[in-house]
Each structure stands twice: as structure tokens, then as C-alpha cells.
N, C-alpha and C positions, 0 to 999 in steps of 0.2 A: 504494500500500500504506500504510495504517493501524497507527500503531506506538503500542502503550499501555507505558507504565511501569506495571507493579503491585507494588507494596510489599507484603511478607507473604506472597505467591504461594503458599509452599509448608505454609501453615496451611491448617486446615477446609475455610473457606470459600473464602480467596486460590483454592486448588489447582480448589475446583468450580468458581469464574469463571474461571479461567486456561482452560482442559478447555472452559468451557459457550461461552466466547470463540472459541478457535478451532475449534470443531467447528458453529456458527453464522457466523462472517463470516469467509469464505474468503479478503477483501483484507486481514484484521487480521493486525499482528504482537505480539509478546507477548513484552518484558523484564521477569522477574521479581527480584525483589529482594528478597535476604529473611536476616537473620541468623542464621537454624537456630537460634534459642534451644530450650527445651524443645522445646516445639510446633508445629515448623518442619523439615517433614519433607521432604526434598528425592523418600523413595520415593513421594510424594503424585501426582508427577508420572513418574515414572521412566515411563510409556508416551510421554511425549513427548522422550524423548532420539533426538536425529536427527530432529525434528520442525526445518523449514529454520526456521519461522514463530516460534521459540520460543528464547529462551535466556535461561540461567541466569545471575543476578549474583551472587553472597553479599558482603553487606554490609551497616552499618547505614545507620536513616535517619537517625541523629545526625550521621551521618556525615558534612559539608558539602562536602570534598573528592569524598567518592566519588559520594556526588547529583549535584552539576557536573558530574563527569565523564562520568556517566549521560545528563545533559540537553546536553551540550556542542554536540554536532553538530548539534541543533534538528530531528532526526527524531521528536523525542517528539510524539503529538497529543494525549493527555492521560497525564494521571497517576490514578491507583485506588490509594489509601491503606488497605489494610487493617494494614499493620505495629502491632500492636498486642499490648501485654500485656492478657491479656483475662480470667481467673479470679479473680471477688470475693474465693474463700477465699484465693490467692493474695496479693493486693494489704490483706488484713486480716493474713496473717502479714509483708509486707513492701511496703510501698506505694511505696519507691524505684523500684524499676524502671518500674512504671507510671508513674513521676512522667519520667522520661527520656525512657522511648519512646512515649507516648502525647502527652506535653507538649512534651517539647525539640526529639521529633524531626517531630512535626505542624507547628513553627513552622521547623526546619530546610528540610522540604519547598517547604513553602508559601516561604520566602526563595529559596529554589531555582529552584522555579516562577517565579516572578514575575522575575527575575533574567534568566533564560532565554527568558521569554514563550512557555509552556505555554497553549495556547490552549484548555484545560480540568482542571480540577482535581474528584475527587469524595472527597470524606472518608465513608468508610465509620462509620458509629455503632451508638447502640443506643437503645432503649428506655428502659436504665435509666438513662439522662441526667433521666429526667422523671422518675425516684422513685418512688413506691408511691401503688397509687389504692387507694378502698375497695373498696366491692361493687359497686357501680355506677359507672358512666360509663367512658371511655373516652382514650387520650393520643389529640391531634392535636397537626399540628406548631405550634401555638400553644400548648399545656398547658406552661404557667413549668418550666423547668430547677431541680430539686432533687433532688439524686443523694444516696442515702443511704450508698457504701462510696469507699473511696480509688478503686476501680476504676472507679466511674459518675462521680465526683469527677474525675478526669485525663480521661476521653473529655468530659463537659463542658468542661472548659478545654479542650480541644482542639477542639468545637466552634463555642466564643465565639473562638478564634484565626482557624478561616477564615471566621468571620462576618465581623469585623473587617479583613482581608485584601480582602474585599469592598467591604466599607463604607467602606472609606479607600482601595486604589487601586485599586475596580472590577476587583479579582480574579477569573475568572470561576470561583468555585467553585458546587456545590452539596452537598448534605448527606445522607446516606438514615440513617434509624434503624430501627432493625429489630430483633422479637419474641426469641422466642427460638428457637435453631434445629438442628436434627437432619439425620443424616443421613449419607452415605460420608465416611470417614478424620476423622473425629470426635475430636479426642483424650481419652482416654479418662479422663480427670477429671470429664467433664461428667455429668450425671442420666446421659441414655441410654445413653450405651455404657457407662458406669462397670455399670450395673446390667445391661447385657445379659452383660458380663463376668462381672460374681460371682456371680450365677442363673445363668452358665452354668458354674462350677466350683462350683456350691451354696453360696458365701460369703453374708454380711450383704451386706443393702443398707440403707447410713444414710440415712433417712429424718429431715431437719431436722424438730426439735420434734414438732408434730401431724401435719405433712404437708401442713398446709388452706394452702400458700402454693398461689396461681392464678397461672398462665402462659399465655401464648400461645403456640404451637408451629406454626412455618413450616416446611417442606422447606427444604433450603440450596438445593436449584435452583430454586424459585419466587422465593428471596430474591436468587441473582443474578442469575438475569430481571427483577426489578425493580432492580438496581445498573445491569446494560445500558441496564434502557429509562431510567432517569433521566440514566444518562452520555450519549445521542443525544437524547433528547430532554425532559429538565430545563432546565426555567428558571433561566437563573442566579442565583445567590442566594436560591435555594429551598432548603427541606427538604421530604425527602421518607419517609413512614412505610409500614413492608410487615411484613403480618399476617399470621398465616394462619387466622384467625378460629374456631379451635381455643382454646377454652378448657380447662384441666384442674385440679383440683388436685393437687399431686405427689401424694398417697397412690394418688389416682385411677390415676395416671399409671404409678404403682408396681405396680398390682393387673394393669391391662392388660399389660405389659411379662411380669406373670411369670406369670398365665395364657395370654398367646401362645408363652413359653416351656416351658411345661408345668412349672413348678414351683411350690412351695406356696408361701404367702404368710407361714407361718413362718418366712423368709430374712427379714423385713421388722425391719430395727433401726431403733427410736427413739434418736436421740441429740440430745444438746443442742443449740439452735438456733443458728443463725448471728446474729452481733450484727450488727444493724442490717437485719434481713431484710424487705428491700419485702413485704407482704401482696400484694400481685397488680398484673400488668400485662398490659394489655390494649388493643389496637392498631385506632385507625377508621384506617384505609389508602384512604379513600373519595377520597381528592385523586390519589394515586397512581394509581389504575381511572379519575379522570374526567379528569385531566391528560396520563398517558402511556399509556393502556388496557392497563394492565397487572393479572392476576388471579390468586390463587394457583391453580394448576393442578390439585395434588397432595392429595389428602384423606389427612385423617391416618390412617382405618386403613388402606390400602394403603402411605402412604408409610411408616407402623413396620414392618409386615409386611414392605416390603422391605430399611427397613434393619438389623432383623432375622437377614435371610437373606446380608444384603452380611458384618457382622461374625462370622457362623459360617462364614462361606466363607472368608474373609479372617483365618482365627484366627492364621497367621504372624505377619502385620502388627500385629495384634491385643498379641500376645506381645512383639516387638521393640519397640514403641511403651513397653511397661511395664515395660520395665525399666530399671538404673541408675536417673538423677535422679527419674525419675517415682513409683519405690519409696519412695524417701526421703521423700518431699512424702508422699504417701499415709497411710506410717506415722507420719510427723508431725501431720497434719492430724485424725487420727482419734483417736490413741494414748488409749489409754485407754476407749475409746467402742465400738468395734467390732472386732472378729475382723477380719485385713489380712489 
């Protein structure tokens, strides 16, 4: 039996790789670990309580104590890094915490790891490590690191840390960076579900500036099918980039969302842009499809269409997720700008 550490587990993404883990490799086990900060949702998981393959930690990854303890006994076969503070507008109203858990506690793990002799390491990333391109061309994993907010700023340094890990004790890590992503238990700050939310009680949807920002938009399960196939089969000391070759501009993005919802486009609020807002990112994943034959699966209008239909079914989840802390940020983040 195969025993992963996953940091964050109980976030977005953590919870679909947790779930896509063990409903795919039957000898896999699955320690999650994860702080419940805002966006660390332990109901992300709640079908897997009394699941034998699966248990829950809560703690951080600053944590050095509680990591040893996690890695002590040397059943871990790798580690899966998602523990991360991850929302730009976030990390513009207050960049400390990305600077802790993204930096201090990347370089805790990693100390951890290697301490322990974790005979696999995968730091999960992003896109926006590599900044903003124009109209044309495309990020590979060679396109120079220039992160435009605190938030792409801290996942960079957290990247050059397990590069370095590497490069100095032959650490066996590797790197995946990845588009932008949609999809089940989403929390609900982001474009999509923010906007499936308030088209779905008739509220504004703030649209930054003109709207003409361009993204790439991958299914979160296409994107941890490519975390799996890089954690089995990645080269170490590789980066690895996952697309889902879905280009949009938000406004674009904006009009489909609320004509699948059947409401006017009248909901549509322009409000002041975000400082320092990358113009567009755009993902060749072509190393990824010849390296690990890995391919995004999911075409974006089915996969909106379904997650669509996931966030109207799930309106409980939906409601519990937004309230308290999440209120507060919300009317902060906007005040002044658009109807909350």
C-alpha cells in the first residue's frame, strides 16, 4: 500500500485529487493535511469519513513539529503540496499570509522531506509564476518567472525553493503549473462560482475594468490527472505545464455563464481594475501530452454546463461556504463598487 501526504487536501483542488486518488488507485492511501483556513473545507471531503484509505490531519505546514510527526514513521511515499494561500485580490489586500504559507511553509516541507527521505516531492503551482503575455504566444516551462501580484510573487519563491532543494541535495522534486481552473467545491471568490452565485440571486457580477483580461480555463479533474501523471511519472527536476487550451476573455466568459443561466446580461458591473492585472495567460502543455500522455479530457462547454448544474444542486454548500469570514472579504473587496 501507497501512502501520499497531501497538504491542503481539503481546498478546491486538494479535495478533487484526494477523491480522483482514491477512486483510481485502489493500493493508494491518503493523509491529508490541511489548516481549514478560509478555504479549507473539511465538508469537501465528508463522503470519505470511514473511508479505511483516508485520514484527516488538521494542521499547518509551518508547522515543523507537526510535519515530523506526519513523516516520522517513513510510510510516506511522496508528498503533494497544495497548502497554499491562493486569491490575488487577497494577497493585494494583505500579502503576509501568502508570504508564511506559501514561502515559510514550502521551505518547512521541503526541510521535512529531505530530513525524513520522502522519496518524492510534487509542489503544486500556477501559471501566474510566469506573468502576463500579450496577444500572442504562449508560457512553457522555460518562459523566465515574472509574477506581477504578492500572490504569483510567494508561489515563485516557493518555486525557486524546491528548484534549489534539487539542485543542491538532488531532492527528488518536481513542479506542475497550471491555467486557470473550475469546477466542484470551488470557493466561491473565484470568476465562476462567484458569478454562478449572484446570477443566481440576480446580484452584480464585477467584471475587472473592460473585461478583455484572457485566461485559460482547465477542469480541476483534467488538472489532477495531470498532478497524478507527473507525481508517477515526472522527471525529477522537471516542470510540468496543464492547459486546457480554452481561451476566453472574462467578459466572454461572463456572457456564457449568464446566458446558460438564463439571465440578462444587465447583472454585468464594471468596476475598477485590479492593480497589476496580467493581460492574459495562456498554457502550451505540449511537454506534459509528449512526456506523461496526459490530455485535457473535459471540453469547456460540457464541463461549465456541469458545473453549473453541480453549484444549483449543491446551493446548501453553496450558502455555508459564504458566510461569516467570507462576507466580510467580499464587502471589503468591493465596497463601494458593486451591490454585495
Amino acid at each position: 500500500m501507497s501512502t501520499l501526504l497531501v497538504t491542503g487536501g481539503c481546498g478546491f483542488i486538494g479535495s478533487n485529487f484526494v477523491r480522483l486518488v482514491l477512486d483510481t488507485e485502489p493500493e493508494t492511501s491518503v493523509v491529508n493535511l490541511d489548516k481549514l483556513t478560509y478555504a479549507g473545507n473539511p465538508e469537501n471531503l465528508s463522503d470519505l469519513e470511514g473511508n479505511p484509505r483516508y485520514r484527516f490531519e488538521q494542521g499547518d505546514i509551518c508547522d515543523r513539529e507537526c510535519v515530523d510527526r506526519l513523516l516520522a514513521d517513513g510510510a510516506i511515499d511522496a508528498v503533494v503540496n497544495f497548502a497554499a494561500e491562493s486569491h490575488v485580490d487577497r494577497s493585494i489586500l494583505d500579502s503576509s499570509p501568502f508570504i508564511q504559507t506559501n514561502i515559510v511553509g514550502t521551505q518547512t516541507l521541503l526541510d521535512a522531506s529531505r530530513a525524513a527521505g520522502v522519496p518524492r516531492y510534487l509542489q503544486v503551482s500556477t501559471d501566474e509564476v510566469y506573468g502576463s503575455l500579450g496577444d500572442d504566444g504562449y508560457f512553457t516551462e522555460t518562459t523566465p518567472l515574472d509574477p506581477s501580484s504578492p500572490y504569483s510573487a510567494s508561489k515563485t519563491a516557493a518555486d525557486l525553493l524546491v528548484q534549489a532543494a534539487h539542485r543542491t541535495f538532488g531532492f527528488p522534486a518536481v513542479i506542475t503549473r497550471c491555467s486557470n481552473n473550475y469546477g466542484p467545491y470551488q470557493f466561491p471568490e473565484k470568476l465562476i462560482p462567484l458569478f454562478i452565485a449572484n446570477a443566481s440571486q440576480d446580484k452584480q457580477l464585477p467584471v475587472y475594468g473592460k473585461g478583455n483580461n484572457v485566461r485559460d480555463w482547465i477542469h480541476v479533474l483534467d488538472h489532477c490527472r495531470g498532478i497524478l501523471a507527473a507525481l508517477r511519472k515526472g522527471n525529477v527536476g522537471e516542470v510540468y505545464n496543464f492547459g486546457g487550451r480554452c481561451e476566453l476573455q472574462n467578459i466572454d466568459l461572463t456572457k456564457k455563464l449568464l446566458a446558460a443561466l438564463g439571465k440578462p446580461e444587465t447583472l454585468i458591473k464594471y468596476v475598477a481594475d485590479r492593480p497589476g492585472h496580467d493581460h492574459r495567460y495562456a498554457i502550451d502543455c505540449s511537454k506534459a501530452e509528449r512526456e506523461l500522455g496526459w490530455r485535457p479530457q473535459v471540453d469547456f462547454e460540457t464541463g461549465l454546463k456541469e458545473t453549473i448544474a453541480w453549484y444549483r444542486t449543491n446551493t446548501e454548500w453553496v450558502s455555508r461556504v459564504t458566510s461569516g469570514e467570507y462576507r466580510k472579504y467580499y464587502a471589503e473587496q468591493y465596497a463601494g463598487r458593486v451591490d454585495a
